[in-house]
Every structure is written in C-alpha cells, then in structure tokens.
C-alpha positions as CSV (number, residue, x, y, z in Angstrom):
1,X,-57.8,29.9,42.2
2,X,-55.5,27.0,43.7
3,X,-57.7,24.6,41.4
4,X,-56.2,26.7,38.0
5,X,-52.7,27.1,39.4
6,X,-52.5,22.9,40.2
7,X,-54.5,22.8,36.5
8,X,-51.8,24.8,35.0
9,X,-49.2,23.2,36.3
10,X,-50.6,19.7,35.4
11,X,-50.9,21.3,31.8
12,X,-47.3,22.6,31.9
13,X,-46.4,19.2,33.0
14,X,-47.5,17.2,30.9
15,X,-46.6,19.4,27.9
16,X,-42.9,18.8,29.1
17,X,-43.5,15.2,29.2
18,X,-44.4,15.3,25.5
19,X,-41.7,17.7,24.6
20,X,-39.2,15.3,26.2
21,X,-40.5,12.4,25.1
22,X,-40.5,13.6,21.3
23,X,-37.1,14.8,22.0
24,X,-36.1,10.9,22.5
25,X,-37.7,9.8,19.6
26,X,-36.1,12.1,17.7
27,X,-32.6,11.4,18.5
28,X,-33.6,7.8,18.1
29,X,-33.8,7.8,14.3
30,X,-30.8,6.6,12.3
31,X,-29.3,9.1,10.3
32,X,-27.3,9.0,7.0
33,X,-23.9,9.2,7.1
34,X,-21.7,10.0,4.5
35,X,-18.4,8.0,4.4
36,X,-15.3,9.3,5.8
37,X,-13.2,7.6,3.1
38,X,-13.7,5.5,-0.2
39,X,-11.8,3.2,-1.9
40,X,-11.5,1.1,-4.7
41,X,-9.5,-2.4,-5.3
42,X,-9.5,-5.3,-7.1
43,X,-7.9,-9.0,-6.1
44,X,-6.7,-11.6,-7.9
45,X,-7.7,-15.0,-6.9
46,X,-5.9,-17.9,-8.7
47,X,-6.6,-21.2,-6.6
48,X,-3.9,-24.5,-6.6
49,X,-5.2,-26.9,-9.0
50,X,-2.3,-29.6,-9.0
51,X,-0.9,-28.2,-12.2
52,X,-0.4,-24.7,-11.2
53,X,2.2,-24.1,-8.3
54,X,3.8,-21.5,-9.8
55,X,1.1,-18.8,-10.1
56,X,-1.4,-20.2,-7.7
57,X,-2.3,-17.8,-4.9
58,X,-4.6,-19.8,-3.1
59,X,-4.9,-23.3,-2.1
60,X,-7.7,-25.6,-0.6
61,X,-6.5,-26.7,2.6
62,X,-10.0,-28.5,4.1
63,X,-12.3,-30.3,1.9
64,X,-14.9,-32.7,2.9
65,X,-14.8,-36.5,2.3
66,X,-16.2,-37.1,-0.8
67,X,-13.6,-34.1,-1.7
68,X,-9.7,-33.6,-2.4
69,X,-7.5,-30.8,-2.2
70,X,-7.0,-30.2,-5.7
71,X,-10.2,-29.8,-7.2
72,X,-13.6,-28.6,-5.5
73,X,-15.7,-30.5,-3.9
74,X,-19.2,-31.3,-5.9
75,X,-22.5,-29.6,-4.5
76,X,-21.4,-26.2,-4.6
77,X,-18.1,-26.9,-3.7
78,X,-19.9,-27.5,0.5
79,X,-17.3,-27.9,2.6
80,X,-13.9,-26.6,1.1
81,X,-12.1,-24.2,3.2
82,X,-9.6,-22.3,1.1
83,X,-6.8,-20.2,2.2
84,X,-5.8,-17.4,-0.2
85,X,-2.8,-14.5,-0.4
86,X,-4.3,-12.7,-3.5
87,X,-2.3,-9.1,-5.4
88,X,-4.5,-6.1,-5.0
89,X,-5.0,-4.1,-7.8
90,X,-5.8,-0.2,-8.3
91,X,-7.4,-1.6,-11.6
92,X,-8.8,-4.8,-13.3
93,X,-5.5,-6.0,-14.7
94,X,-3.7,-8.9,-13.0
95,X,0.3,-7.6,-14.0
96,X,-0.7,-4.1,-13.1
97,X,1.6,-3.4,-9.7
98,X,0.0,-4.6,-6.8
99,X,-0.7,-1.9,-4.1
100,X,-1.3,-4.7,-1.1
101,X,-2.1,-8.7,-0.6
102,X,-5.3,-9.5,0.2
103,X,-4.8,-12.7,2.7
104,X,-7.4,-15.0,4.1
105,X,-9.4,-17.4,4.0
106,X,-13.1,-18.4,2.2
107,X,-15.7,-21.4,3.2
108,X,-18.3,-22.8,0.8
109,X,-20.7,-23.0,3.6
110,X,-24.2,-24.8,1.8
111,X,-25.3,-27.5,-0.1
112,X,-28.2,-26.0,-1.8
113,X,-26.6,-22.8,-3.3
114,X,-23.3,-21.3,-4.3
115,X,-22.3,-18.9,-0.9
116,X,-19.7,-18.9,1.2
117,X,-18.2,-17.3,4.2
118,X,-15.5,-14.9,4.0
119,X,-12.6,-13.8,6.2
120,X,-9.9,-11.6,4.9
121,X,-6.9,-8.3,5.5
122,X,-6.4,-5.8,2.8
123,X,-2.5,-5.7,4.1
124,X,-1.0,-2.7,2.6
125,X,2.7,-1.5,2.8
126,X,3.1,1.0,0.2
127,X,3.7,4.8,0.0
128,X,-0.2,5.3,-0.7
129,X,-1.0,3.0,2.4
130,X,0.1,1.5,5.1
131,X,-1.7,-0.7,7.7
132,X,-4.7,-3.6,6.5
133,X,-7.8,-3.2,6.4
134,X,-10.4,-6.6,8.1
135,X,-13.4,-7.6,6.9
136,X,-15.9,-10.6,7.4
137,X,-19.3,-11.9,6.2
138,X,-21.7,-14.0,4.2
139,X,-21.0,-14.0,0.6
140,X,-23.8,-15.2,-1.4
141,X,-21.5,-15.2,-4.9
142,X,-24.9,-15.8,-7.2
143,X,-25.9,-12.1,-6.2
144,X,-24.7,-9.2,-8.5
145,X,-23.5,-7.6,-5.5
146,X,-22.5,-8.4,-2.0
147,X,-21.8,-6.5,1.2
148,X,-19.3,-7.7,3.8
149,X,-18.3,-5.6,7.2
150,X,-15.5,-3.4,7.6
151,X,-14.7,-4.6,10.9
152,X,-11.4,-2.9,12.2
153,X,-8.1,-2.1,10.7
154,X,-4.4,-0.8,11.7
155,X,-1.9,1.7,10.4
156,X,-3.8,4.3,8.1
157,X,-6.8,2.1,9.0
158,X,-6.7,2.1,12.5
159,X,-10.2,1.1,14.1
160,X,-11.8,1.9,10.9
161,X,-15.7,0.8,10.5
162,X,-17.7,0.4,7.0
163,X,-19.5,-1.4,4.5
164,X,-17.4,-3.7,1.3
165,X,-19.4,-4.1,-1.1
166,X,-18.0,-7.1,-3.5
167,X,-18.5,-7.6,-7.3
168,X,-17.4,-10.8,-9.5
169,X,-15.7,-8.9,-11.9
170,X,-14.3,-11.8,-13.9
171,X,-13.9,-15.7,-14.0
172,X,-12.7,-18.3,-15.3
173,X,-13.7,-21.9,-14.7
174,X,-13.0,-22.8,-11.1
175,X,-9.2,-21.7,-11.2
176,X,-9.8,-17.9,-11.3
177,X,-11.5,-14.8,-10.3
178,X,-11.3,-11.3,-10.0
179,X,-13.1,-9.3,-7.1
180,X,-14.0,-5.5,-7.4
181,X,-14.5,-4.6,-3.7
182,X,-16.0,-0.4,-3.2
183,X,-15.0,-0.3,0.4
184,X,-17.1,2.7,2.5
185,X,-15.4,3.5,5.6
186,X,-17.8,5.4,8.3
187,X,-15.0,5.4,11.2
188,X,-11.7,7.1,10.0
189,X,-9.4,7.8,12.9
C-alpha cells in the first residue's frame, strides 16, 4: 500500500514537473506585436557641394585623405562623415511644408560596398507633434529596403521603441536624395 501511495505521488510529481516545465517554454516564445503607432515621413537630403550654400542641408565634415570636403570620397565614398539637418515631409515633395527636421549624422563605413552607418532625430515642433523621435543602425543603401532602430524619443515620443524601415525614394547624382522612412513604434507611452 505505502509502495502505491510513494508511486503515486512520484507520478503526481513528475507530471507537475512537466506541466511546469511546458508552462516555461511556453511563455518563452516571442509573440507578435502589433504596433502601437505608425507613421510615415519623407526627408530631404541636399549635401554641400561647393556651389550650393544656399539650399544645401547637409555638409561633409570628415573625409579621409585621399578625400575633400566638397565632393565624396572615391571607393564608396569610405570614410566621409556627413552631418545633415534635412525638412521632413508628410509627402514626396520637397516645397511641401515641412512637419520636423531630421538632424544627424551618416558614415560611409566600407570599402567594398555602398553602406553606411546612420544616426539621426526626427525633431518635431508642430501642432501634429511635438518631441523627436532617435534612431540608429547599419544602412546597407544597395538594398530595396532597410531597417534601423527606434531607439528612444521625447515629447509625444517619450521612450518610444520600434522598427524604421528606410526606402531610397529618389536621387539624384551624389547631391540629393529623398528618404521614405515607415516608422513602427511597439512602445508608445
């Protein structure tokens, strides 16, 4: 009899071991999250390029030796750091009213392929939104598509978390581009 009872309580025991056990796996799993908020921009990057003072919005402010500060550097442009203070845009159109400035900096960081580094506020001080969004990453500009980290914000943004993803909407020769960035935000305070 005291055989079946310590037999049924080994059973019991170890059949809460695997109920507990699967309980932690369970809870382990990443789940889907939908975004608290989505939003939609476009910047305007027109870099210095001795001629253009006047409309320029960024500048080259480190290049390597072989380089210059008023044109990019040769092998992928390795080695330029440019600093930029870029209009956002609700659409494509450079003289629509900018809703923020998009101000930071970019690093072609290889030799072998066009990519760089980025580092960059969404600073916004309108009456749709107030506060900046930060974001940083890799860049590799070849790719249809990039993502970059949401990785904090202030105002309406504060300590806001998500995904950026980037797209080369237009360009033109190495003076201008346009970004379209689809930010996902999966922290909204």
């Amino acid at each position: 009899m005291e055989s079946k009872i310590s037999n049924s309580i080994a059973i019991s025991f170890y059949l809460l071991l695997i109920i507990n056990f699967s309980i932690v796996e369970s809870s382990n799993k990443i789940h889907a999250h939908r975004p608290c908020k989505t939003l939609s921009f476009y910047f305007h990057d027109i870099l210095y390029n001795g001629e253009n003072a006047k409309n320029a919005t960024s500048a080259i402010v480190g290049a390597p030796a072989w380089g210059n500060l008023t044109k990019l550097a040769g092998q992928n442009n390795f080695g330029d750091l440019i600093v930029f203070d870029d209009p956002i845009t609700l659409d494509n159109n450079i003289h629509s009213n900018p809703v923020g400035r998009a101000q930071g900096f970019y690093i072609y960081d290889k030799k072998e392929i066009f990519t760089s580094w980025l580092g960059f506020s969404f600073v916004f001080n309108s009456t749709q939104h107030k506060g900046n969004i930060n974001f940083a990453g890799a860049d590799p500009i070849m790719n249809k598509t990039r993502d970059i980290s949401v990785i904090g914000g202030t105002g309406d943004f504060f300590m806001t978390r998500g995904i950026a993803t980037i797209m080369t909407d237009s360009f033109e020769g190495e003076v201008y581009f346009r970004l379209r960035v689809d930010i996902k935000l999966y922290e909204c305070w």
